[in-house]
C-alpha positions in Angstrom: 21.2 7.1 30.2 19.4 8.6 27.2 19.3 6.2 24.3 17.6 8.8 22.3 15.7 6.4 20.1 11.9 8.1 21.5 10.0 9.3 18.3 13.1 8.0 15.6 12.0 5.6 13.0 12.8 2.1 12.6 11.9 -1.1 10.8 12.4 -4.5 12.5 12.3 -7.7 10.1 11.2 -10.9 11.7 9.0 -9.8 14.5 6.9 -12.1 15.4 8.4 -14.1 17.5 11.4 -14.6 20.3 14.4 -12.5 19.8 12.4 -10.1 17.0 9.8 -9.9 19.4 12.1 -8.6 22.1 13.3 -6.5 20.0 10.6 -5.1 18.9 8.8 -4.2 22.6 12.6 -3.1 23.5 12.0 -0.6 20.8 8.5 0.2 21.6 9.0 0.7 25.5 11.7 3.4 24.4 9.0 5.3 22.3 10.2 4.4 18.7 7.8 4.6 15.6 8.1 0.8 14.5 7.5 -0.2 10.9 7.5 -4.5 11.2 7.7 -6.3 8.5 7.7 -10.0 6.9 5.4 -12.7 5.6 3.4 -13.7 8.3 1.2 -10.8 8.9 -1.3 -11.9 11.4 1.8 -13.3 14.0 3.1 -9.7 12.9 -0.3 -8.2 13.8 -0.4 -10.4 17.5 3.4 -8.3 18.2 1.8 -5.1 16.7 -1.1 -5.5 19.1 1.3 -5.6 22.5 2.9 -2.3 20.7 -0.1 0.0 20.6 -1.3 -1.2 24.4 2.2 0.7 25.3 0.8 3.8 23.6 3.3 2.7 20.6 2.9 4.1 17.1 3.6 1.0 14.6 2.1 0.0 11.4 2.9 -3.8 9.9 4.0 -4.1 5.7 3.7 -7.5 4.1 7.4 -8.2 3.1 9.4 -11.2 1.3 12.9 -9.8 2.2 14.4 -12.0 -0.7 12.2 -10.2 -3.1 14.1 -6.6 -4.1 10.7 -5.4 -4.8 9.1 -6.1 -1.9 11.9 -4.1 0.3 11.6 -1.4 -2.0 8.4 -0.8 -1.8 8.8 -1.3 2.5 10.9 1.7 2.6 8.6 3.7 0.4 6.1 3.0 2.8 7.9 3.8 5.5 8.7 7.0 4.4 5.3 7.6 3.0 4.1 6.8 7.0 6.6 8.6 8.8 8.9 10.4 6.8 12.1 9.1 7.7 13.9 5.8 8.3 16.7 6.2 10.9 17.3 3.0 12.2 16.9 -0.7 10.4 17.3 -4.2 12.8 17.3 -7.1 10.6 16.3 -10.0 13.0 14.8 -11.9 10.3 16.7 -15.5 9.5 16.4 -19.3 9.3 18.6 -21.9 11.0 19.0 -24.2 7.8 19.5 -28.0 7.8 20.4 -29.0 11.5 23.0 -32.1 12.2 24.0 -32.6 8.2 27.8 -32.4 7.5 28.6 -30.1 4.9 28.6 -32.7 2.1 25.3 -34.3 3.1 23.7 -30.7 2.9 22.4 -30.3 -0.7 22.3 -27.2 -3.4 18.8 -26.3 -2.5 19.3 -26.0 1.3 22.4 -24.2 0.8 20.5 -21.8 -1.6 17.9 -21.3 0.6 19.4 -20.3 3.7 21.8 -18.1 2.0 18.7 -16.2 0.7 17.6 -15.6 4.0 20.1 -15.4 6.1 22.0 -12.9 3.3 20.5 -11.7 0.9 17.4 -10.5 3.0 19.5 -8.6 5.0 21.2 -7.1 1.5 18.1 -6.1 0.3 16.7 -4.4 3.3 19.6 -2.6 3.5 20.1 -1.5 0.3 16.5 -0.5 0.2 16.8 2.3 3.0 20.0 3.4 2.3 19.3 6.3 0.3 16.7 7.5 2.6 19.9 7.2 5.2 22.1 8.8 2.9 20.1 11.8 2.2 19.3 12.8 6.0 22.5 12.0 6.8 21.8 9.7 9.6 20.9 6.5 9.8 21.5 3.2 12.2 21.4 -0.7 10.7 22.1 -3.5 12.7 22.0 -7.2 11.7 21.3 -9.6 14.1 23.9 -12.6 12.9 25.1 -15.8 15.6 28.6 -16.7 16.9 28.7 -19.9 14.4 29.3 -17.2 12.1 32.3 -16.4 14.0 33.8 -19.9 14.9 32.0 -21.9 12.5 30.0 -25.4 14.0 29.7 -29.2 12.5 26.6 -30.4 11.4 25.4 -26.0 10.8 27.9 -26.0 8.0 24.8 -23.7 5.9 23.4 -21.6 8.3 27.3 -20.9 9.7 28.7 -19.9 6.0 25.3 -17.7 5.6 25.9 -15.9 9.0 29.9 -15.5 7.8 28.4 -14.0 4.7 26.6 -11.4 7.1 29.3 -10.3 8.7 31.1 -9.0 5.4 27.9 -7.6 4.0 28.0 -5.9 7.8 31.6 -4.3 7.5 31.7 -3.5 3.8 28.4 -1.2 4.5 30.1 0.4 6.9 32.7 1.5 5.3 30.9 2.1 2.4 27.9 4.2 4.1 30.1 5.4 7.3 31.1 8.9 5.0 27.4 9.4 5.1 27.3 9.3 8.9 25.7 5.6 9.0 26.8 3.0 11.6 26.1 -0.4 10.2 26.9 -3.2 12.9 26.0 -6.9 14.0 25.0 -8.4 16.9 26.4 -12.1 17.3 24.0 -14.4 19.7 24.6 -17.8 20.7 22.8 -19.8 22.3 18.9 -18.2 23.1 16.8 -19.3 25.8 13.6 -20.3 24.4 11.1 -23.2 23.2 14.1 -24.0 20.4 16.7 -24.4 22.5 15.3 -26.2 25.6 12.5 -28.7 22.5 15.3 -29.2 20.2 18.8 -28.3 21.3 18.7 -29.5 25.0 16.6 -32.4 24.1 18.3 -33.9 21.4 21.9 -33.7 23.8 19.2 -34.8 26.7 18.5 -38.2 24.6 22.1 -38.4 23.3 23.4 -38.3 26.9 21.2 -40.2 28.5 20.2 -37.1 30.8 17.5 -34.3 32.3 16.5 -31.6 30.1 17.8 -29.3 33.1 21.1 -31.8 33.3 22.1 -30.5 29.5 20.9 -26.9 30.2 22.8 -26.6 32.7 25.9 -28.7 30.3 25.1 -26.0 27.9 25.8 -23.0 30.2 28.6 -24.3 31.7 30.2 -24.1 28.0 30.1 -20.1 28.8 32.7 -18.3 30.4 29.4 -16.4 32.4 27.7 -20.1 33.2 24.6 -18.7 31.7 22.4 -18.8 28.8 21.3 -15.9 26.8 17.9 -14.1 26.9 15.9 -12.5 24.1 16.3 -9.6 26.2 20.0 -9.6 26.2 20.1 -9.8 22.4 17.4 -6.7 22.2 19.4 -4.5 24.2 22.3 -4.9 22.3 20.4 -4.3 19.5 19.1 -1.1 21.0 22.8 -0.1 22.0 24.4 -0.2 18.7 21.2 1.4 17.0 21.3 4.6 19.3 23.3 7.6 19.4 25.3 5.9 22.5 26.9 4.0 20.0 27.8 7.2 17.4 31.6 5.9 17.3 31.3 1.8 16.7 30.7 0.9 13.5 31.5 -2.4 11.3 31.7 -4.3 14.8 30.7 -7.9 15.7 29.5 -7.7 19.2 28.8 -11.4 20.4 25.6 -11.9 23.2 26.6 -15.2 23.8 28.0 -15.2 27.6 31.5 -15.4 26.6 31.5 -18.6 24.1 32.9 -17.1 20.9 36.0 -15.7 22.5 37.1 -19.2 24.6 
């Protein structure tokens, strides 16, 4: 099937790592012009690297995604580079205080995650919107988590700040969808990877009293597919909902999460 995503234009936040990695080669491997963006340049530049060995065009733009400015001035170069922007992924996002109850969590970590997890996505967004709005086409998709659909003790924070997503996600699309934008989010839950086996798995390991492969394996069975979820699930989802497959979906929460949210 034809994604029709080879020589479109995109911008991924957060690539340097996991699922923004995944993302980004996802992308890359289906001949996208990639603009990647945040504040770590040089991990940026290590991701950018693997990019241009597949014969991929990208170029990298320092960017604090709480900082209006600094999203402004990403699209501009964007378009400046390539002309266009028809797709935008925002990956980018912190997990917040871990294991606080809601009234041990204090002002400044609530602040703070809401910052990222929010209004980084807002201002990316708003940032390439009028580029979207004058060609007429354009693709954003926020990559959010299913404790912002069924909310989680002790991620009180980082589950109201992925809640707030998913309105800034459906009031976009209905705002932008008369300009023939699809603005959707992607819902993981729990990612394979060096966080979830170090932290998530070893803390219920300890807590248990069991193997690290005893409460991986307690953790998939919490899944109505008995199976954890790759960085390469969550990329092509990503690369669904941001190509032309996808024309008619819009405002959507699509959860990659093995079938947690919806038990």
């Amino acid at each position: 099937m034809n994604l029709n995503l080879k020589n479109k234009v995109a911008i991924i936040t957060g690539p340097a790592k996991g699922m923004g990695r995944a993302v980004t080669l996802a992308f890359a491997a289906q001949g996208t012009k990639l603009i990647l963006t945040g504040r770590d340049t040089a991990a940026i530049e290590r991701v950018a690297d693997e990019v241009r060995r597949m014969d991929g065009e990208v170029i990298v733009v320092r960017c604090d995604l709480t900082n209006g400015a600094d999203t402004d001035a990403l699209a501009a170069k964007a378009l400046s580079t390539f002309g266009r922007i028809d797709v935008l992924v925002n990956v980018a996002g912190g997990s917040g205080p871990i294991g606080k109850r809601g009234w041990e969590t204090t002002e400044a970590e609530f602040d703070d995650i809401l910052r990222v997890n929010v209004t980084g996505a807002f201002n990316a967004i708003r940032a390439v919107m009028p580029a979207m709005i004058e060609q007429r086409y354009g693709k954003v998709v926020n990559v959010g988590g299913t404790f912002g659909m069924r909310g989680r003790a002790g991620r009180m924070a980082y589950s109201a700040s992925k809640w707030g997503l998913r309105g800034v996600t459906k009031s976009f699309a209905l705002e932008a969808g008369v300009h023939n934008i699809n603005v959707n989010c992607v819902a993981p839950g729990m990612v394979d990877g060096p966080r979830f086996r170090e932290k998530v798995c070893a803390e219920m390991a300890c807590s248990l009293g069991i193997s690290l492969e005893q409460a991986m394996e307690k953790h998939a069975q919490d899944y109505a597919l008995k199976r954890v979820s790759t960085d390469e699930d969550v990329a092509n989802a990503c690369l669904f909902l941001a190509s032309d497959v996808s024309r008619q979906i819009t405002g959507i929460d699509l959860p990659v999460d093995g079938g947690w949210a919806m038990l």
